[in-house]
C-alpha atoms as a printed R data frame, in Angstrom:
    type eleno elety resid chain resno       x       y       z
1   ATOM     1    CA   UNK     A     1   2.215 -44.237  40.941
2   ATOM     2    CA   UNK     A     2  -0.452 -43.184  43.882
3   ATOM     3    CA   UNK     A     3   0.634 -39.857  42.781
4   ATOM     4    CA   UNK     A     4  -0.722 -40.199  39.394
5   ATOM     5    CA   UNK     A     5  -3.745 -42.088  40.679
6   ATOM     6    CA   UNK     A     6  -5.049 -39.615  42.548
7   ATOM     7    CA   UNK     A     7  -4.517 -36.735  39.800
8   ATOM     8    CA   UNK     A     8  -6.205 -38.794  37.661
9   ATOM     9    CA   UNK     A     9  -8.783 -39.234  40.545
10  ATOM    10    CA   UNK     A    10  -9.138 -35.358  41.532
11  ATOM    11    CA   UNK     A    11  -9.498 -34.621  37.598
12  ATOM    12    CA   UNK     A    12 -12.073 -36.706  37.077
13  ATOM    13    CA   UNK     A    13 -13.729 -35.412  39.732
14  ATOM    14    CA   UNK     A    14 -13.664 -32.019  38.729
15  ATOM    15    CA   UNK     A    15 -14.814 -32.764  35.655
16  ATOM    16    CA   UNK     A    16 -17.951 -34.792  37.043
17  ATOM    17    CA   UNK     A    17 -19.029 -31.876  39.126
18  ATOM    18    CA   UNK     A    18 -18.487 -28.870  36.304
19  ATOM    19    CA   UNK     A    19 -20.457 -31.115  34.222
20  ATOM    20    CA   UNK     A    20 -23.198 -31.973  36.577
21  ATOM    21    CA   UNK     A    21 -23.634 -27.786  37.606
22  ATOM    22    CA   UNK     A    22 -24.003 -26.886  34.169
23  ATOM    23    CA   UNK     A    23 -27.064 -24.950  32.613
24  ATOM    24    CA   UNK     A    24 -29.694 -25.603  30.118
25  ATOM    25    CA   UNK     A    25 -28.211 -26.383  26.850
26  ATOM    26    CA   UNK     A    26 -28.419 -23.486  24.474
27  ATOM    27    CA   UNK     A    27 -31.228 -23.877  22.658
28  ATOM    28    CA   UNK     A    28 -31.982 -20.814  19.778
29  ATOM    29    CA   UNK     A    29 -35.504 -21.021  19.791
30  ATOM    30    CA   UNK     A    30 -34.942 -19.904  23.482
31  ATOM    31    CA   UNK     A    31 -33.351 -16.452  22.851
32  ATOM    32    CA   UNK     A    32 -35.447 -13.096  22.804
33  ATOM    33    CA   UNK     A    33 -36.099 -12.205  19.568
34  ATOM    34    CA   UNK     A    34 -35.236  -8.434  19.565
35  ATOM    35    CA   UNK     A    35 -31.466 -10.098  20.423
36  ATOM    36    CA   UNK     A    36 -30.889 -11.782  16.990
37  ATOM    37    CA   UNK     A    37 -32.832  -8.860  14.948
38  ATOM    38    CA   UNK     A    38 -31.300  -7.078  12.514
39  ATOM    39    CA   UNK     A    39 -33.295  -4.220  11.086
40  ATOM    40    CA   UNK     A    40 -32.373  -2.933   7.569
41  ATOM    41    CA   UNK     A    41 -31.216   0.350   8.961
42  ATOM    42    CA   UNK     A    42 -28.773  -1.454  10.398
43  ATOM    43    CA   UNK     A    43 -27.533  -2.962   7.710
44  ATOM    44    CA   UNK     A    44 -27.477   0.699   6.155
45  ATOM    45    CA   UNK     A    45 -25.626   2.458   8.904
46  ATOM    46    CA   UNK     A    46 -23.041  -0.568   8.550
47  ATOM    47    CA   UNK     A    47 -22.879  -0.659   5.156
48  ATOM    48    CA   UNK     A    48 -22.340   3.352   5.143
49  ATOM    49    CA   UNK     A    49 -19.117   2.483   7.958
50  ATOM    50    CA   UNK     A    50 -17.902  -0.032   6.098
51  ATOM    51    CA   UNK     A    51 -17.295   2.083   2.733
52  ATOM    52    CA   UNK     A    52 -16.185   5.091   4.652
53  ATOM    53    CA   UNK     A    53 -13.758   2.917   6.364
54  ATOM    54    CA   UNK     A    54 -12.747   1.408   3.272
55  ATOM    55    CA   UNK     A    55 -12.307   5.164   1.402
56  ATOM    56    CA   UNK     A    56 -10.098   6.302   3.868
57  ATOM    57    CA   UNK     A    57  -8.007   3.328   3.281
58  ATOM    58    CA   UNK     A    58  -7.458   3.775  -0.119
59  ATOM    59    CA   UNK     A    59  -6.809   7.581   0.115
60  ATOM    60    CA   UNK     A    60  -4.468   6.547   3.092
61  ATOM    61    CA   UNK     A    61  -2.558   3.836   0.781
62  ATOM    62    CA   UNK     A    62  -2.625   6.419  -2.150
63  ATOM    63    CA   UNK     A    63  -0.896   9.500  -0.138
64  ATOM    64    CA   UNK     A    64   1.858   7.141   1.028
65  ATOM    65    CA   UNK     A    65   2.209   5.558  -2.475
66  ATOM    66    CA   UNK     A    66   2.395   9.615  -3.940
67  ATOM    67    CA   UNK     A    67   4.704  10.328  -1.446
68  ATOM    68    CA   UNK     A    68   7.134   6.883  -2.199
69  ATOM    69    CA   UNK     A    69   6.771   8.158  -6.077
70  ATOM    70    CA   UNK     A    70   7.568  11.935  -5.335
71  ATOM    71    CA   UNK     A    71  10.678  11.089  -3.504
72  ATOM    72    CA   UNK     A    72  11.956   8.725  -6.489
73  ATOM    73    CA   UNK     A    73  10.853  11.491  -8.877
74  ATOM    74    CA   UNK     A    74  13.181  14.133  -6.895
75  ATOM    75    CA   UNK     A    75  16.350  11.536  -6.398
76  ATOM    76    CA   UNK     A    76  15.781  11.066 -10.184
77  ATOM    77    CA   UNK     A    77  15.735  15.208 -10.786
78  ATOM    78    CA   UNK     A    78  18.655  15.671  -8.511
79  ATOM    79    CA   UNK     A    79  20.784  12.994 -10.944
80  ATOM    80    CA   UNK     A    80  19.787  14.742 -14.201
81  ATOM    81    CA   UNK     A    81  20.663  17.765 -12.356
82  ATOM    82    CA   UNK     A    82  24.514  16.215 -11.029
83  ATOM    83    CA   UNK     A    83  24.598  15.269 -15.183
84  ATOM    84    CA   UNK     A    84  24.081  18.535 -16.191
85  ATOM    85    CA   UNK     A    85  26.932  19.585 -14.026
86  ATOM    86    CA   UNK     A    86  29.020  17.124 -15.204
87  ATOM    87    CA   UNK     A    87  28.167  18.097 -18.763
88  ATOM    88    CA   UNK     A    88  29.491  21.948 -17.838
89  ATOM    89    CA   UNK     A    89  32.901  20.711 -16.983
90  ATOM    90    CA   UNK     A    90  32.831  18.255 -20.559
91  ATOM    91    CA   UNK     A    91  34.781  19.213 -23.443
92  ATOM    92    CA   UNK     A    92  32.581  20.709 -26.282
93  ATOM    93    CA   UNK     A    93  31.985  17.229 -28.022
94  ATOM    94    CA   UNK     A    94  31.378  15.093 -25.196
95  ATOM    95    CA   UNK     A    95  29.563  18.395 -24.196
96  ATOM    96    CA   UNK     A    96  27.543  18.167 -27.183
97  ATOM    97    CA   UNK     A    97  26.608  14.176 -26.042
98  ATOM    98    CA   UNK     A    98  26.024  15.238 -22.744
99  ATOM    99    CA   UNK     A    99  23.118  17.633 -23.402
100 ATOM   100    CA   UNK     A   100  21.436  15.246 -26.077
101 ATOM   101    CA   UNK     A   101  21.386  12.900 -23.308
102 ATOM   102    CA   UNK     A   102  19.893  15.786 -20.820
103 ATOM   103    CA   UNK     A   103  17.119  16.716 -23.120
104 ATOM   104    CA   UNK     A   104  16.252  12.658 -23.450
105 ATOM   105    CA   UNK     A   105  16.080  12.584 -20.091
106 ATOM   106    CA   UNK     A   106  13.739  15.579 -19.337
107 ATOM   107    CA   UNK     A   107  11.563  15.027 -21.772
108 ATOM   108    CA   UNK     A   108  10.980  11.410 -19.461
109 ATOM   109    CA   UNK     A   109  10.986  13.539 -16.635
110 ATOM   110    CA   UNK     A   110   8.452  15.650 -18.381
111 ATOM   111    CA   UNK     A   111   6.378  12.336 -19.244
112 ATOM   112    CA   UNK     A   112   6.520  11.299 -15.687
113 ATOM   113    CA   UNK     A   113   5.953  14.153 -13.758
114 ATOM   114    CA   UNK     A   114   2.772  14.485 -15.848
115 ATOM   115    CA   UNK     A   115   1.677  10.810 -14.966
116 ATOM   116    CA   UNK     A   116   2.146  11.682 -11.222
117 ATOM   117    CA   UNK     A   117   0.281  14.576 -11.036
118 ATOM   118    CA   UNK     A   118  -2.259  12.659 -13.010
119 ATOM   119    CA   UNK     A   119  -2.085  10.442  -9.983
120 ATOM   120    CA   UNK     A   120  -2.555  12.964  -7.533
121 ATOM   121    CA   UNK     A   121  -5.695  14.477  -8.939
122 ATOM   122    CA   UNK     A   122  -7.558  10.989  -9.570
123 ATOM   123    CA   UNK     A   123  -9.499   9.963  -6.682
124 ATOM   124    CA   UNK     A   124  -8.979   7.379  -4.200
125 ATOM   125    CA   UNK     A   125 -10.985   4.823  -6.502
126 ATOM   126    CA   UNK     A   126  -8.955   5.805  -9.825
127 ATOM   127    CA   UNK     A   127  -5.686   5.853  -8.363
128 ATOM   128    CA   UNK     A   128  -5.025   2.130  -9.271
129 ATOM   129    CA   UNK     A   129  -5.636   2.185 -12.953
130 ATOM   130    CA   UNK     A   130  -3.025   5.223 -12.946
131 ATOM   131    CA   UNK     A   131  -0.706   3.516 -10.406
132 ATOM   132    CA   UNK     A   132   0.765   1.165 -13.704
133 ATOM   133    CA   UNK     A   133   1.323   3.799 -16.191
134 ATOM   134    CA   UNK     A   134   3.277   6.090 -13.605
135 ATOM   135    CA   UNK     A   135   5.765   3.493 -12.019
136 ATOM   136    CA   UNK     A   136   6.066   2.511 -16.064
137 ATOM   137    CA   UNK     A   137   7.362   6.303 -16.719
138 ATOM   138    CA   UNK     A   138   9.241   6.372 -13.432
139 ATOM   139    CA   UNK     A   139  11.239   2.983 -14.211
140 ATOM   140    CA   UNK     A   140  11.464   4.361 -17.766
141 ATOM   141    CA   UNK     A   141  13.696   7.728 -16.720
142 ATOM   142    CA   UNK     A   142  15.150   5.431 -14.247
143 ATOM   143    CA   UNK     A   143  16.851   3.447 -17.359
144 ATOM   144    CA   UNK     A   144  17.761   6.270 -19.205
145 ATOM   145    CA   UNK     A   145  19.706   7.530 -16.703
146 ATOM   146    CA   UNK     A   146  21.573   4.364 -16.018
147 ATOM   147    CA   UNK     A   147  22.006   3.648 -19.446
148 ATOM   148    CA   UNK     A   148  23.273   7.743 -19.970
149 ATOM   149    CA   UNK     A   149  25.564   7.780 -16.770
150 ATOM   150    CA   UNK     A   150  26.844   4.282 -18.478
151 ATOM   151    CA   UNK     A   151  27.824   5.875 -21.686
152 ATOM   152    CA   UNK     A   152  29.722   9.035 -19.624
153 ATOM   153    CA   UNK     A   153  32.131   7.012 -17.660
C-alpha cells in the first residue's frame, strides 16, 4: 500500500512540475508569416510532382499487368500448340475434329493477341478502358480450350 502511495505521489509530482515548466501556449497569430505561406508556384511545382508521380504509377501497374497477360497468352499458345500435336497422332476423323477445333482456337488467339498489343500501345491513361476487353478475349480462348481438350478425352 505505501508502495502505491508514493507512485501515485512521485507521478503526480512529475506531472505538476512538466506542467508548471511549460511554454507559451501556441498561439497562430504568433508564427512568422513567411512559415505558413504558400506561394502559387508552389502549389505548381507540387502539383507537377504529384502527376509525374502518379504517371509513373500507372505505367508501372500497366507493364506488370502486360507482363501477367503475356505470360497467360504464351501458356495458352503452348496448349493449342500440345493440341496440335495431339491432333498429328489422331486418326483422320478425329483428325478432322481436331483441326476444326485448332482453327477455333487461333482465330481467339488471333482476337486476343490483337487486344494485347492494343494494350501495349495505349498509354498509361488508356490502358484501363482496354484492360476489360483483353482479359474478356483472354478468358474467352481460355474456355475454348477447356471446352476443346474436354471433347478430346
Amino acid at each position: 500500500m505505501k508502495k502505491i502511495e508514493f507512485a501515485l505521489a512521485l507521478v503526480f509530482s512529475l506531472f505538476f512540475v512538466t506542467a508548471c515548466n511549460q511554454k507559451e501556449p501556441y498561439k497562430p497569430e504568433t508564427l512568422n508569416k513567411t512559415e505558413t505561406e504558400v506561394s502559387s508556384e508552389d502549389v505548381k511545382r507540387q502539383t507537377g510532382e504529384a502527376l509525374e508521380t502518379t504517371k509513373n504509377y500507372l505505367r508501372q501497374k500497366k507493364e506488370e499487368y502486360q507482363m501477367h497477360l503475356e505470360d497467360r497468352m504464351k501458356d495458352l499458345e503452348n496448349k493449342i500448340k500440345e493440341l496440335e500435336q495431339q491432333a498429328e497422332k489422331a486418326g483422320e476423323e478425329a483428325k478432322d475434329k481436331f483441326i476444326e477445333t485448332i482453327e477455333s482456337l487461333r482465330k481467339k488467339q488471333r482476337e486476343a493477341r490483337e487486344k494485347l498489343e492494343n494494350l501495349k500501345s495505349a498509354g498509361a491513361d488508356a490502358w484501363e478502358d482496354l484492360k476489360a476487353g483483353t482479359e474478356t478475349a483472354l478468358e474467352s480462348l481460355k474456355k475454348a480450350y477447356t471446352d476443346a481438350v474436354s471433347r478430346f478425352k
